[in-house]
C-alpha positions, 0 to 999 in steps of 0.5 A, spaced: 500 500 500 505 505 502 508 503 494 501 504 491 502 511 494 508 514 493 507 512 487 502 515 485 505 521 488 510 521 484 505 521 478 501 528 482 508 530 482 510 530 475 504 532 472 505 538 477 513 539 474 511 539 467 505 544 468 510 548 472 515 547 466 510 549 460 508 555 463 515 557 464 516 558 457 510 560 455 513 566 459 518 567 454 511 569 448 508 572 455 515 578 456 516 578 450 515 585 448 521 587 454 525 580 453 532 584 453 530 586 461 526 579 463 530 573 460 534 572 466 527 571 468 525 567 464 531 562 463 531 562 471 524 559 471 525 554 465 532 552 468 529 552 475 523 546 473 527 544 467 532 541 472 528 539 477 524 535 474 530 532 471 535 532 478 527 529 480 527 523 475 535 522 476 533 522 484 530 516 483 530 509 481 526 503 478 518 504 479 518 510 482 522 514 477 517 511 472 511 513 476 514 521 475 516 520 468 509 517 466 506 523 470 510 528 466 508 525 460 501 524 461 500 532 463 504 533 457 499 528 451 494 531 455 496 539 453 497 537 447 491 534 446 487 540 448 489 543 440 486 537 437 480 538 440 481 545 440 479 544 432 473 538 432 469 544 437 470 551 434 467 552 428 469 556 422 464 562 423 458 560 417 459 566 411 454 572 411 451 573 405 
């Protein structure tokens, strides 16, 4: 059972660190306009969750680095797919006549 739950906290954990990362660049589009003063910022906050998902998955061995990297592949499919639905959902406005 104690297996059972570190795992599935290592699969939370992962899900967390790739959202983390994801929004970390997506803060290079977001300070773009003002990128010559804020990419330290910026290269601080993806290095920062970049290496701590990687210091994470070099931490730990066998099923409990698999539960982590399943979760950070799971949250990362799971963005990715919110385009392709993104495009069975909305619609080309119909023509006006």
């Amino acid at each position: 059972m104690t297996a059972w739950l570190a795992d599935a906290a290592l699969f939370a954990g992962g899900v967390y660190l790739c959202l983390r990362l994801i929004a970390a660049a997506y803060r290079l589009l977001d300070l773009w306009y003002t990128i010559r003063t804020a990419y330290p910022a910026v290269l601080r906050g993806i290095l920062g969750w970049g290496g701590a998902a990687a210091a994470t998955a070099a931490v730990l061995e066998g099923r409990h680095r698999l539960a982590f990297l399943l979760g950070l592949l799971a949250f990362l499919l799971f963005y990715l797919s919110l385009y392709r639905l993104r495009h069975l959902v909305l619609r080309k406005p119909a023509p006006l006549e």
